[in-house]
N, C-alpha and C positions, 0 to 999 in steps of 0.2 A: 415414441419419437426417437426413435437409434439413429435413422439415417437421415442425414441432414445435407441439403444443397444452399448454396450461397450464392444469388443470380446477382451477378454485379457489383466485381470485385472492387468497386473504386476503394474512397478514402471509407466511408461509412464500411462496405464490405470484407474489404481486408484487415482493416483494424480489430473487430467486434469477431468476424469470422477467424481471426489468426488466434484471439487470445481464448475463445469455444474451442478452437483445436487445441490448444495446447494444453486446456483443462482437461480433454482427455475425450472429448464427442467427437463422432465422427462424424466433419464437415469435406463434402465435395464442394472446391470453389468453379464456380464458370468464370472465365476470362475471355478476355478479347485479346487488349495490344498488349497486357501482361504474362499471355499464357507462358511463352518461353521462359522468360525469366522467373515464373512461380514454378513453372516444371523444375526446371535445371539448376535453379539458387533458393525455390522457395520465399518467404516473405519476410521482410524486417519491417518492425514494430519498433519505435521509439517512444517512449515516453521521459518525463521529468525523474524518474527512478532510474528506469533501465532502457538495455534496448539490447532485444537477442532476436537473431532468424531462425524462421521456423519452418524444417522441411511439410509440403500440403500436397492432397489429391486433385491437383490442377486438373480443368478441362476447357476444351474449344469448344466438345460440343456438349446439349445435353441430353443427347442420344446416350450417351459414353456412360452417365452417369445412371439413366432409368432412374424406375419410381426412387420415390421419396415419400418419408414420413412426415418432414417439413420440411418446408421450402422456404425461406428468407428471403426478400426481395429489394435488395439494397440499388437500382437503376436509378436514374434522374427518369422523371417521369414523360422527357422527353424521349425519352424509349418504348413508353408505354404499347406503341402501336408493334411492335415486335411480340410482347409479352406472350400473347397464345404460342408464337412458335417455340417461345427459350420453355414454358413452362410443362406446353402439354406431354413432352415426354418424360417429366417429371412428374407428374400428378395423375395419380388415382382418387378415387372416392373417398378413400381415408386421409389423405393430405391433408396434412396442416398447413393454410397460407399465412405468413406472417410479414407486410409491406412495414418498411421502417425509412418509405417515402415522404419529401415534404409536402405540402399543399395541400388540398383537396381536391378531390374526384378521383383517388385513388381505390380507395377501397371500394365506393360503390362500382369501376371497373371490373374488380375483381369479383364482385357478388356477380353481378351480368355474366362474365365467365365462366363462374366456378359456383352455380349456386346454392351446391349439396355441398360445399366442402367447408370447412370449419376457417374461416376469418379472423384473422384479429391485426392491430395495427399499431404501431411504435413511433415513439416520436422522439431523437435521438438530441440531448440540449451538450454540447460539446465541440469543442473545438480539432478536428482533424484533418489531416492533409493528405494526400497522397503526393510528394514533392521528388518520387523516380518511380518506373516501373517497381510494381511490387515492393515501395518502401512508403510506410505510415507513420505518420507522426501524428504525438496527443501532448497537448502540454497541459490539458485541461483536463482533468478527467470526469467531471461535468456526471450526466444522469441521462437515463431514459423513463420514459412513461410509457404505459403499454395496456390496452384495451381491448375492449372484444366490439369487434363490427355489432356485434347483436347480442341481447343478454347481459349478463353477468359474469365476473368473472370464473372461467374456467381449470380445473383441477391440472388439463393441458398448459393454457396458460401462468399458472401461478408455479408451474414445474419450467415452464421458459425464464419466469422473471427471477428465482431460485440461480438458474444455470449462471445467467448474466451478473447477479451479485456475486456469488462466488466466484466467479473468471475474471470478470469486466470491473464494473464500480455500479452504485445505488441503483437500484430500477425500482421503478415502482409501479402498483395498481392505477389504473384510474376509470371512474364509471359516471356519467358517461365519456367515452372515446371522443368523442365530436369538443367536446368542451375543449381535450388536450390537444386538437388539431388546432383549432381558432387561439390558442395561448401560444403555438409554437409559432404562429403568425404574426403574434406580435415583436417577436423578433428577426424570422425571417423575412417579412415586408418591407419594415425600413433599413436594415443593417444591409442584407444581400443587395436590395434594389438603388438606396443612394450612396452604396460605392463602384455602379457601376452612373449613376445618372450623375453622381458627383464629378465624375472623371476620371474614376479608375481610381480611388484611394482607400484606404484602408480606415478600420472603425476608430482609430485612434484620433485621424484626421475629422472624421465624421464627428465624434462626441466635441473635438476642439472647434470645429465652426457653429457658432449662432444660430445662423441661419438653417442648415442643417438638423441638429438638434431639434429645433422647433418645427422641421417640416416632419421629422421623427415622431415625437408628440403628437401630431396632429394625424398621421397614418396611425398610430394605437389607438388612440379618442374615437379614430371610424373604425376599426379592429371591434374597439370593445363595445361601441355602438350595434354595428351588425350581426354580432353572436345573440342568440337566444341563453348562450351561455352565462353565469356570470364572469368576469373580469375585474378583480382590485386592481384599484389607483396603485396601492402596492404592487402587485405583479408586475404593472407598465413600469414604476421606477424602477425593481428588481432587472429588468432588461437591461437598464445603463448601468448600474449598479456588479451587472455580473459580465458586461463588458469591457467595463476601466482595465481589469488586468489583464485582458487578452493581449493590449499592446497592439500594435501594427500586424492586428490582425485580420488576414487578407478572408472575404466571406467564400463560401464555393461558387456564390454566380460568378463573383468576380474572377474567380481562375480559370471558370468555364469561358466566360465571354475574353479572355486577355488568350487563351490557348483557340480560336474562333469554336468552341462547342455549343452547340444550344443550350439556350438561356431555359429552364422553365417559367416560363413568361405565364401563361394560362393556369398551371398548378397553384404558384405561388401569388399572382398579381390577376388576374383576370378572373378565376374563378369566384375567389370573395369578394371581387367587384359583383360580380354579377350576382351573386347570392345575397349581397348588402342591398344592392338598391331593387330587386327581389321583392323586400320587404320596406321600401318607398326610403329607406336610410340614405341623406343625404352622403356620399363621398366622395369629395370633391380634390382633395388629395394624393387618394389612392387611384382614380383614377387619370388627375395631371401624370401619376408617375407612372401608371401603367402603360401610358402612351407614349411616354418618354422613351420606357423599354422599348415597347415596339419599335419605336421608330431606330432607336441606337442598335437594337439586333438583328435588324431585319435585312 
């Protein structure tokens, strides 16, 4: 795995892809409205330690780039429907796919796609901004978990989650995959979705209202209802517990829907609806709020 693409430079992309370059891999980023200025200035990375820019192999297209040994797929899933075109000039037989998208029905896209090629999938718990063209901020430096679409983990894989410890911060295993998606749900469902259903406010505001909090509660209670997986009572307070110090911080639907970008409405909110009451699981909750998005984004 020498050559490495980075589809989807946002906050997730440039953060995680800036600090893999700088350990010394060699990452081609695809960009959009950042290309110029990762061409010509490269990337700044902030974090609670440091903060240095890093010159990178910017691209428009991923013509420019060709094959890849892996491919990293950091897009809002509201991209999704692009993906054959950003990916297939990257991807051969031997490709490594790795999504480090939220929600579900990501990876089983990527199987439909690509269904000879080796999958695996990441689930990133951290707080990042993208807050200018090509500038990343981390105050948290939080963890990833990382899986295999199928099987066990691989010699490939466990050389990924290696790279990211020594560059990045913690990663770790987990088996099954499916479990670590349905847990990073339990914070993406109520955190991302009622500070946009709240009114546009931030997690700080959210953990300070009552009412809130408890519609909170009640979206994890059908979270950890709806998974075949298990979910501790622990894990769900861990969620408030590892948000108190974020502070007035703004989730990514919320700066997608405040800048008019698509919401991942169907990844995040619609899919585990449909997958919950699937298996007759009352949620009545998730989906008052998933209609709420609808209707606030639409």
């Amino acid at each position: 795995m020498k050559k490495i693409a980075i589809v989807g430079t946002g906050a997730v992309g440039g953060y995680y892809g800036g600090l893999l370059a700088r350990y010394g891999l060699d990452i081609h980023f695809l960009l959009r409205s950042d290309y110029e200025v990762a061409r010509d200035k490269g990337l700044t990375i902030r974090t609670a330690r440091e903060e240095f820019v890093l010159p990178v192999q910017a691209y428009i297209s991923p013509e420019k780039i060709g094959p890849c040994d892996l491919v990293i797929i950091t897009l809002k899933s509201t991209a999704n429907d692009v993906l054959p075109k950003l990916l297939n000039p990257l991807v051969q037989r031997h490709t490594h796919l790795l999504t480090l998208q939220n929600g579900l029905g990501n990876i089983e896209l990527l199987q439909n796609l690509y269904p000879q090629n080796h999958i695996t999938g990441g689930l990133c718990f951290v707080c990042i901004n993208r807050v200018a063209p090509a500038v990343f901020e981390n105050y948290f430096s939080g963890y990833i978990e990382m899986g295999e679409a199928r099987g066990s983990p691989t010699t490939e894989l466990q050389q990924i989650v290696t790279w990211i410890k020594d560059a990045v911060s913690d990663c770790r295993l987990v088996d099954p995959l499916q479990e670590a998606l349905w847990r990073k749900l339990c914070w993406n469902i109520p955190f991302n979705g009622l500070s946009i259903a709240g009114g546009g406010i931030t997690t700080d505001k959210i953990l300070a209202n009552p009412i809130l909090v408890n519609r909170a509660w009640s979206l994890m209670r059908e979270i950890q209802a709806a998974t075949i997986h298990p979910i501790p009572d622990a894990f769900l307070q861990l969620q408030f517990d590892n948000t108190r110090p974020m502070g007035a911080y703004r989730p990514s639907s919320l700066i997608d829907f405040e800048k008019g970008k698509p919401i991942e409405i169907e990844a995040i909110w619609g899919n585990p609806l449909r997958e919950g009451l699937s298996r007759q699981i009352p949620m009545p909750e998730l989906e008052k709020l998933y209609r709420e998005l609808t209707a606030i984004c639409s």
